[in-house]
PANU-398927 format. One line per field, with one value per atom (N, C-alpha, C): residue in one letter; x, y, z; atom name. Coordinates in steps of 0.05 Angstrom, whole numbers, plus 5000, padded with zeros to 4 digits. Example, Ala and Ser with C-alpha at 12.3 -4.5 7.8 and 13.67 -1.06 7.14 Angstrom:
<lumlums>
resn	[A, A, A, S, S, S]
c1	[5264, 5246, 5264, 5257, 5273, 5258]
c2	[4886, 4910, 4934, 4955, 4979, 5001]
c3	[5156, 5156, 5156, 5142, 5143, 5157]
name	[N, CA, C, N, CA, C]
</lumlums>
This chain:
<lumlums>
resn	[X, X, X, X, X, X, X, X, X, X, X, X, X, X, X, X, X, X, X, X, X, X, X, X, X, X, X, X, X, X, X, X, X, X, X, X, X, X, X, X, X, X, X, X, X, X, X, X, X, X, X, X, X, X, X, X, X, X, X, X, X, X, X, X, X, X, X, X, X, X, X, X, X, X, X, X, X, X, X, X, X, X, X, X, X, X, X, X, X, X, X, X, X, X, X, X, X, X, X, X, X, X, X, X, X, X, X, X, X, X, X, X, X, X, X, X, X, X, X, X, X, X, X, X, X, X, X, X, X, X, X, X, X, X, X, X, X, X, X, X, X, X, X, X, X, X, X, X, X, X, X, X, X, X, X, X, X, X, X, X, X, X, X, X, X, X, X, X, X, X, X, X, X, X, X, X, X, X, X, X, X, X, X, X, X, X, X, X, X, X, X, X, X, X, X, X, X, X, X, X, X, X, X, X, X, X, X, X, X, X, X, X, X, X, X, X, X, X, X, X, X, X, X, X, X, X, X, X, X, X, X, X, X, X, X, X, X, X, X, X, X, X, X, X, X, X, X, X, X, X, X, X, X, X, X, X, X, X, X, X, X, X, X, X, X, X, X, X, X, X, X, X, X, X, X, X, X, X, X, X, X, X, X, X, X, X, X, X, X, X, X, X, X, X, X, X, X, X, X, X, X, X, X, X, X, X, X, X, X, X, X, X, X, X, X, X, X, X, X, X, X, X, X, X, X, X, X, X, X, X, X, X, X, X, X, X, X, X, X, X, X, X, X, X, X, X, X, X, X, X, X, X, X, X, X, X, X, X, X, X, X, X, X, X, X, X, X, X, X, X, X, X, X, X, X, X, X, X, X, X, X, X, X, X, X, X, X, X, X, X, X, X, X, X, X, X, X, X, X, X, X, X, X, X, X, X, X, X, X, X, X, X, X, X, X, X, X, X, X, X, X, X, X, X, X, X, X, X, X, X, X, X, X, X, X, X, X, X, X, X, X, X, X, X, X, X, X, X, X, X, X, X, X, X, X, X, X, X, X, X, X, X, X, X, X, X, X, X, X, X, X]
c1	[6473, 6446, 6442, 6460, 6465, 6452, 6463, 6446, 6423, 6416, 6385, 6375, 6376, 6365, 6361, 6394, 6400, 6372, 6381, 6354, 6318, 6314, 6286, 6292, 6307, 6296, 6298, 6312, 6301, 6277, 6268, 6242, 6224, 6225, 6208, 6202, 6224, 6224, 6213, 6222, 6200, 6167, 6165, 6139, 6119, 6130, 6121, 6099, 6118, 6099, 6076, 6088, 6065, 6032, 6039, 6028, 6008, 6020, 6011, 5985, 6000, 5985, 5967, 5963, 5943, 5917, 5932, 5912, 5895, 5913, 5899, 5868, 5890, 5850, 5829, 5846, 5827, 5807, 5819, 5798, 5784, 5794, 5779, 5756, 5751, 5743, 5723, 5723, 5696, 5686, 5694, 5681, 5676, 5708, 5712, 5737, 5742, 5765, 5792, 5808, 5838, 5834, 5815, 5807, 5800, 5781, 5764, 5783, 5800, 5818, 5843, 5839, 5871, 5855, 5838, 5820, 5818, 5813, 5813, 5835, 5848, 5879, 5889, 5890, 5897, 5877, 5856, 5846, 5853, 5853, 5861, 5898, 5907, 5936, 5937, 5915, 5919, 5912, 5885, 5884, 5909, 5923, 5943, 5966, 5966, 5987, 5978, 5949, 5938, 5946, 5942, 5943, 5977, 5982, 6012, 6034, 6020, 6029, 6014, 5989, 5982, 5997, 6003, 6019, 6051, 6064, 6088, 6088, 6071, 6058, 6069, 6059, 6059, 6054, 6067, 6046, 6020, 6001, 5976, 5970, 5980, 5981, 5994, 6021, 6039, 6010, 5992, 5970, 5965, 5968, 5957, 5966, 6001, 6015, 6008, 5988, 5980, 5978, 5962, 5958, 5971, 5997, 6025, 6045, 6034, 6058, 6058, 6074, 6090, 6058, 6050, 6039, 6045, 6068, 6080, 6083, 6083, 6079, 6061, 6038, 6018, 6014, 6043, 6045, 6038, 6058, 6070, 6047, 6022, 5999, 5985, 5986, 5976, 5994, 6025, 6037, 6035, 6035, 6032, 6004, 5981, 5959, 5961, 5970, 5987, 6002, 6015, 6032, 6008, 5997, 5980, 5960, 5947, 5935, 5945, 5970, 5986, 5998, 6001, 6008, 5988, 5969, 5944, 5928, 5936, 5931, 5938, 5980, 5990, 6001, 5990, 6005, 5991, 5962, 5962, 5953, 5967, 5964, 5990, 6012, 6042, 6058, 6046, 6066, 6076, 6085, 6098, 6131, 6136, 6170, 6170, 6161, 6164, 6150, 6124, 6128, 6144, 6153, 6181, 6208, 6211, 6242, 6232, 6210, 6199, 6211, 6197, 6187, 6217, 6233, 6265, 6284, 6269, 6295, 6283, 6269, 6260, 6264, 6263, 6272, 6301, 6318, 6349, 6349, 6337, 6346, 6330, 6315, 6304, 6328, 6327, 6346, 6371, 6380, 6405, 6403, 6385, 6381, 6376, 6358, 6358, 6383, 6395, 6421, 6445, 6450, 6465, 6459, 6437, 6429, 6425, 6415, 6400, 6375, 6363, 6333, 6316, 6297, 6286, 6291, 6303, 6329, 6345, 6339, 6354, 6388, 6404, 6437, 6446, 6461, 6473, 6493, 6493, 6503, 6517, 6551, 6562, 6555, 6559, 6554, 6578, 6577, 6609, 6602, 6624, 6631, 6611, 6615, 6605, 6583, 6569, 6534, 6530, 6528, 6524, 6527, 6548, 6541, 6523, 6520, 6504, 6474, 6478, 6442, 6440, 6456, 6458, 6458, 6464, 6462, 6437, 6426, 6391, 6375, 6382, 6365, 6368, 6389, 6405, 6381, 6384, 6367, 6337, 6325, 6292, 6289, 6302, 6309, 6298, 6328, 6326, 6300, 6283, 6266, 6236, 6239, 6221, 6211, 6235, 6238, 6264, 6272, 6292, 6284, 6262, 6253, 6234, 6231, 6229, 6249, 6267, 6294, 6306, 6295, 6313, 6292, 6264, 6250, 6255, 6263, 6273, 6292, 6308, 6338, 6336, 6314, 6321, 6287, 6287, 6247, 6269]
c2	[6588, 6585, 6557, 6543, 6523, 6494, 6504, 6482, 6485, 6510, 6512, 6499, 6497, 6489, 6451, 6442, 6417, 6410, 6428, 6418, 6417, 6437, 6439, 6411, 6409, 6378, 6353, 6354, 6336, 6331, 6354, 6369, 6352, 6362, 6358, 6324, 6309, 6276, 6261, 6284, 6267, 6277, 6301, 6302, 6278, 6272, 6252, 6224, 6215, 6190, 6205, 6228, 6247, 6251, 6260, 6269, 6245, 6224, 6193, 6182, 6183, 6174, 6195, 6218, 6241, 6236, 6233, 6226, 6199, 6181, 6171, 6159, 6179, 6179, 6211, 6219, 6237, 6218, 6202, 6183, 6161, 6154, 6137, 6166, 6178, 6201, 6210, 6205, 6212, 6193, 6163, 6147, 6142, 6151, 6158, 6134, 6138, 6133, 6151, 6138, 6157, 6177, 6181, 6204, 6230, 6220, 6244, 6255, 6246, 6254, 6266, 6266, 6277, 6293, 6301, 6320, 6344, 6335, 6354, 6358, 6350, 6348, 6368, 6367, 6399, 6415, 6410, 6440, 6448, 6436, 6452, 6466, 6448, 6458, 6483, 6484, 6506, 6533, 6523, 6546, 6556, 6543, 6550, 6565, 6556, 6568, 6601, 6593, 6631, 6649, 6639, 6650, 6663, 6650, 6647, 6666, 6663, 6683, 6712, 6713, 6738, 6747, 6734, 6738, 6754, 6742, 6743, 6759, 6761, 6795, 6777, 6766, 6762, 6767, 6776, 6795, 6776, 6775, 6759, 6760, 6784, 6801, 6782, 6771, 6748, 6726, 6718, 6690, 6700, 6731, 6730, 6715, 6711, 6693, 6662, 6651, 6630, 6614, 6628, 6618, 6613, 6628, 6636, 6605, 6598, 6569, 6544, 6529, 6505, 6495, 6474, 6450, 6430, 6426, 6400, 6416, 6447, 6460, 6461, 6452, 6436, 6414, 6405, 6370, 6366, 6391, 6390, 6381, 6399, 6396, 6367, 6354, 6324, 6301, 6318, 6298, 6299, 6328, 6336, 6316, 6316, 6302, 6262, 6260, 6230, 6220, 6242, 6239, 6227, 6256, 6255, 6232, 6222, 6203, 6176, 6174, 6149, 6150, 6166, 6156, 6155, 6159, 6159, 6131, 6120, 6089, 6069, 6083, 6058, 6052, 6082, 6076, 6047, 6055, 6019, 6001, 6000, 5973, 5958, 5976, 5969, 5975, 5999, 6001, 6032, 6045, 6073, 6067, 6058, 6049, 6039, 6023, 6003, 6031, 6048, 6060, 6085, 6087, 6117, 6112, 6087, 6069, 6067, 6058, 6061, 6093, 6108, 6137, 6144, 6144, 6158, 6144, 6118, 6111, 6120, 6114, 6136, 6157, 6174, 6207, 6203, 6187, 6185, 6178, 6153, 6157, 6170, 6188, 6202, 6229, 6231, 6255, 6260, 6235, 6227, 6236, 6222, 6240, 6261, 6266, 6306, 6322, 6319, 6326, 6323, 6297, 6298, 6301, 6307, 6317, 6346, 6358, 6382, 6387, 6362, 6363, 6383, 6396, 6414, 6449, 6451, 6480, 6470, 6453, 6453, 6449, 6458, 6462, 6432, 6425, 6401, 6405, 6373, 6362, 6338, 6334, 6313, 6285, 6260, 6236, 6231, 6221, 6206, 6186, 6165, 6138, 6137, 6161, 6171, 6172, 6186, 6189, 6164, 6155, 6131, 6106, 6117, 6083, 6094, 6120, 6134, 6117, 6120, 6112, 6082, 6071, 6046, 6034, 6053, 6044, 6046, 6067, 6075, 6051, 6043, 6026, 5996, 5988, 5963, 5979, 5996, 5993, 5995, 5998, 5998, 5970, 5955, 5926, 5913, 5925, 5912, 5918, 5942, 5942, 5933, 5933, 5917, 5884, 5867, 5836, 5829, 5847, 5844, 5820, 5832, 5801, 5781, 5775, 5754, 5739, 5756, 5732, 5720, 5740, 5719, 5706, 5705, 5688, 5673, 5666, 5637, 5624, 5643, 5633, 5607, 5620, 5617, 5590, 5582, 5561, 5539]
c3	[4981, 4970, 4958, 4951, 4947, 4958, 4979, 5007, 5005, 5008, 5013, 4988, 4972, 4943, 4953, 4951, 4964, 4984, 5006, 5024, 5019, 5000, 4990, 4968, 4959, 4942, 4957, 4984, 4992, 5013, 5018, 5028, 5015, 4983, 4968, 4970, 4973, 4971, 4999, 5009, 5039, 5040, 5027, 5029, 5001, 4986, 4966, 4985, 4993, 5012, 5030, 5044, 5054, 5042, 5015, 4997, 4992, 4976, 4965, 4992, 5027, 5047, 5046, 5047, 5049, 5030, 4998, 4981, 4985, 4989, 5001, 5016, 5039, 5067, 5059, 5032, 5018, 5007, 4992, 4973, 4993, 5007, 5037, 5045, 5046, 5063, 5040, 5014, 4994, 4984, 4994, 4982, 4958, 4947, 4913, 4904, 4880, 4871, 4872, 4853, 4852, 4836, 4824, 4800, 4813, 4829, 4844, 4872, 4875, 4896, 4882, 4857, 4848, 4841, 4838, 4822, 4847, 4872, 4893, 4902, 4910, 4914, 4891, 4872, 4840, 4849, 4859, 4861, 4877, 4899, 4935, 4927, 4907, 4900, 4880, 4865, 4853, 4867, 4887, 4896, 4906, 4923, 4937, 4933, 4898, 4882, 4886, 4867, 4867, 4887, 4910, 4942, 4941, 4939, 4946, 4917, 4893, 4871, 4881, 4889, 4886, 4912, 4934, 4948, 4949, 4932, 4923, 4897, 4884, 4869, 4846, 4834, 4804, 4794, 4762, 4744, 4721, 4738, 4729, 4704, 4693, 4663, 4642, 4661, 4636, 4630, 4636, 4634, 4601, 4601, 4568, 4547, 4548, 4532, 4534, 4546, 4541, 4518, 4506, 4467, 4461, 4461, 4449, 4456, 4474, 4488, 4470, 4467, 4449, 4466, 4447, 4455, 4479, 4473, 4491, 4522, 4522, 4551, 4566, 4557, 4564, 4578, 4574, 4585, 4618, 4617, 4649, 4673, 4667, 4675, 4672, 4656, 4652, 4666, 4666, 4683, 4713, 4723, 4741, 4764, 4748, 4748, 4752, 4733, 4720, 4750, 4764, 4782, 4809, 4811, 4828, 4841, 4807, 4808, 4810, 4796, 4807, 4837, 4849, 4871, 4892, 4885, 4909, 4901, 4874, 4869, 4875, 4875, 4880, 4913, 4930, 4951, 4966, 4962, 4977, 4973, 4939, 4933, 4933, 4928, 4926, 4958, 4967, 4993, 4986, 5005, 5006, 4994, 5006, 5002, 4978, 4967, 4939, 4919, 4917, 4896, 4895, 4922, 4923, 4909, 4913, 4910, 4879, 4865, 4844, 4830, 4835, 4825, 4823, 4849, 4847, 4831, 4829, 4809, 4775, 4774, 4745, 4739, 4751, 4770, 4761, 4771, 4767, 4731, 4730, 4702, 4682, 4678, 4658, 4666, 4686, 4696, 4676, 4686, 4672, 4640, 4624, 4597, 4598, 4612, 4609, 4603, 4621, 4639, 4607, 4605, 4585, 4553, 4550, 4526, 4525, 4554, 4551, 4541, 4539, 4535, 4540, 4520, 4530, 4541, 4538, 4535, 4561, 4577, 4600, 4596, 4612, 4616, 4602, 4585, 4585, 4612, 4624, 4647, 4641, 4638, 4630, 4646, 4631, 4647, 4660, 4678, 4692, 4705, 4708, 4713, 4743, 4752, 4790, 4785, 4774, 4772, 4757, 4733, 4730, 4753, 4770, 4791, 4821, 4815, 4835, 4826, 4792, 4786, 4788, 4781, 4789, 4816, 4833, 4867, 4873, 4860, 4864, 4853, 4831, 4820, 4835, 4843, 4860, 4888, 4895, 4918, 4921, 4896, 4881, 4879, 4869, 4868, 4896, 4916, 4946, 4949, 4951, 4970, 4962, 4931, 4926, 4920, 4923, 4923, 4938, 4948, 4968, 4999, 5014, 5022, 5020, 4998, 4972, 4972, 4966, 4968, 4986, 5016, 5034, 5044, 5038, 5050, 5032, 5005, 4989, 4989, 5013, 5013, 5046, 5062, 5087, 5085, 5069, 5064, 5055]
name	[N, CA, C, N, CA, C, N, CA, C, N, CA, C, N, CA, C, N, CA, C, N, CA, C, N, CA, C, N, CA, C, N, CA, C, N, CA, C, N, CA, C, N, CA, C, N, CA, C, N, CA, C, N, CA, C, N, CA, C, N, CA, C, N, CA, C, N, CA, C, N, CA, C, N, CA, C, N, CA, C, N, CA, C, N, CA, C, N, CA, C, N, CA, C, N, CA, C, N, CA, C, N, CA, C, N, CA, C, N, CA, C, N, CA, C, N, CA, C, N, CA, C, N, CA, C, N, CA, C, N, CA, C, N, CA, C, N, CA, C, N, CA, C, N, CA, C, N, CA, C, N, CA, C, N, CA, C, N, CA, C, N, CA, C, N, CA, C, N, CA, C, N, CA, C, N, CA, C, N, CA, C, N, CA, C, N, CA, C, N, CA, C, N, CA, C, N, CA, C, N, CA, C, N, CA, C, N, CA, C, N, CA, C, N, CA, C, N, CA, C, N, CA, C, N, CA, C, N, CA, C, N, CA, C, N, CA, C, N, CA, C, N, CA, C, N, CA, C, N, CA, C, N, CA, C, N, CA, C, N, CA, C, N, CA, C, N, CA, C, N, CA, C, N, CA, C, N, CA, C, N, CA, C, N, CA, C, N, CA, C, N, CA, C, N, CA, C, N, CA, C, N, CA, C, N, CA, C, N, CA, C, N, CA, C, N, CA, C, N, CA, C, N, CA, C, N, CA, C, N, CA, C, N, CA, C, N, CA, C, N, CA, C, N, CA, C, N, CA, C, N, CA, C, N, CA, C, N, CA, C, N, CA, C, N, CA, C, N, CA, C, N, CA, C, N, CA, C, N, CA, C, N, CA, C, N, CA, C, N, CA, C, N, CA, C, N, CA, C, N, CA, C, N, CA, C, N, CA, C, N, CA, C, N, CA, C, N, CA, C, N, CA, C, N, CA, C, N, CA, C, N, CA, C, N, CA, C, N, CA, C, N, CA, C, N, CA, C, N, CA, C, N, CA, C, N, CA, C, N, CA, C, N, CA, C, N, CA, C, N, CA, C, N, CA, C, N, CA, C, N, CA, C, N, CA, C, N, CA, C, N, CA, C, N, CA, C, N, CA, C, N, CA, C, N, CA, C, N, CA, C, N, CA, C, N, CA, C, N, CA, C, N, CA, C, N, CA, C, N, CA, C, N, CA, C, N, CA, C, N, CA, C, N, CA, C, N, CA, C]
</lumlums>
């Protein structure tokens, strides 16, 4: 079960640039901004959710405890949004590759605190010498791909 998990997160990382190019020629296609396309883009996604919970039989009944939720659980939704709208901004002004190599290395290191703090009720996850140069290889390669040839066109002028 394991794998499968493995494989849906990296599912999830190829569909990202997907997502970013889609929104996109959504916002090419209304003759809008990045506002109004993340705005459709969350709704067409929420519907989808609905579809797909009432599908899979959720009990609709838990929405009552709403009131009841921490403040900051709230967030998720604004980042969720935050997400949306930044990447349908920056795919083409920065490039697909430069804000992915961006996004995952952030991803790695906020991770990294989660993980070893347990932030947020989540599992504490020890640091090691290995994941640390794992995040460091991520970030060395956020680097390359974003001034990476920069440098050899300064090396080779």
């Amino acid at each position: 079960m394991v794998l499968v998990f493995l494989v849906m997160a990296f599912a999830i990382g190829l569909a990202v640039p997907l997502q970013s190019a889609i929104n996109n020629a959504l916002k090419d296609s209304l003759h809008s901004g990045s506002l109004l396309a993340a705005l459709v883009s969350f709704a067409v996604g929420t519907l989808a959710l609905l579809l797909v919970s009432a599908l899979a039989g959720q009990p609709f009944a838990a929405l009552g405890g709403l009131p009841r939720v921490a403040w900051w659980q709230w967030l998720g939704g604004v980042l969720g949004a935050f997400f949306v709208f930044g990447t349908t901004m920056l795919a083409p002004r920065i490039g697909l590759a430069a804000m992915v190599s961006l996004i995952v290395a952030g991803q790695v290191c906020s991770s990294l605190i989660f993980d070893r703090f347990g932030l947020l009720g989540l599992p504490v996850r020890g640091l090691s010498w290995v994941r640390i140069a794992g995040a460091a290889l991520i970030l060395a390669g956020a680097v390359l791909v974003n001034f990476g040839d920069r440098w050899l066109a300064g090396r080779t002028s």
